[in-house]
N, C-alpha and C positions, 0 to 999 in steps of 0.2 A: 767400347772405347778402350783404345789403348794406352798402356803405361810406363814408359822408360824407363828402369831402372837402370843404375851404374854398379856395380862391385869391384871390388879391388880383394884380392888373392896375392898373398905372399908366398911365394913355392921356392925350392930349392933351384939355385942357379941352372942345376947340370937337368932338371926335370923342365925349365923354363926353355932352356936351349933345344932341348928336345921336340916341344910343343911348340915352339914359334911358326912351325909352317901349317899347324894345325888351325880349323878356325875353332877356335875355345869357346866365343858366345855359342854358337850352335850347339856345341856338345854342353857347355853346364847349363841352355834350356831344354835340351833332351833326358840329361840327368835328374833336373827338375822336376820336368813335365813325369817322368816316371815314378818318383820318390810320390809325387801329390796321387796320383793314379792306385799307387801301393798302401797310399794309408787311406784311400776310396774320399780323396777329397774332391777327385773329380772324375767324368764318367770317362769310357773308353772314347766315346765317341767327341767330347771336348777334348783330349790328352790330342787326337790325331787331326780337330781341327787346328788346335797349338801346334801344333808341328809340321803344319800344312801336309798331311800327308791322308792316305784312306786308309780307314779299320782295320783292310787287309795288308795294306803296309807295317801296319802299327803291330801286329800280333807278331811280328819277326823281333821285333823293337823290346816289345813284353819281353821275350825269351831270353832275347840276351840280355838285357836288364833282370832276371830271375823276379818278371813280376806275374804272377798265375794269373792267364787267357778266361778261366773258369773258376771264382773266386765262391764257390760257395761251399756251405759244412755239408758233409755225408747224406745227412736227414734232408735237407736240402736241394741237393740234387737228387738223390732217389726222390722226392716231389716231384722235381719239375721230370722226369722219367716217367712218373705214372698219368700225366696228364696226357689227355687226348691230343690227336695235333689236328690245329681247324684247316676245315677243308673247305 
């Protein structure tokens, strides 16, 4: 189920002017959808059905957002490196 929300944003005239041909809901739920993504509140695979897009869309989206594809400590990924891969 979905949920509406409204915001209201006070920005500087000459930054408002700038942005009017922009669509701004899309960009501050993409802003969103990445900031939730980055503190691991939600998985990659929700973040890009929020943003109606695929996985492989989305890993472009990570980057330029500076949010890491591969989010695990050293110890961690040398793990999952030493596992088998099933066949």
């Amino acid at each position: 189920m979905l949920k509406r929300l409204h915001l209201e944003l006070e920005l500087p005239e000459e930054l408002a002017e700038a942005l009017r041909k922009e669509d701004l809901a899309s960009k501050a739920r993409e802003a969103l959808v990445m900031e939730l993504l980055r503190e691991h509140r939600i998985s990659q695979g929700k973040a890009a059905e929020l943003l109606g897009i695929s996985r492989t869309e989305l890993f472009p989206l990570m980057t330029r957002y500076e949010v890491s594809v591969v989010d695990l400590t050293a110890e961690e990924l040398r793990s999952e490196l030493t596992k088998p891969i099933p066949q």
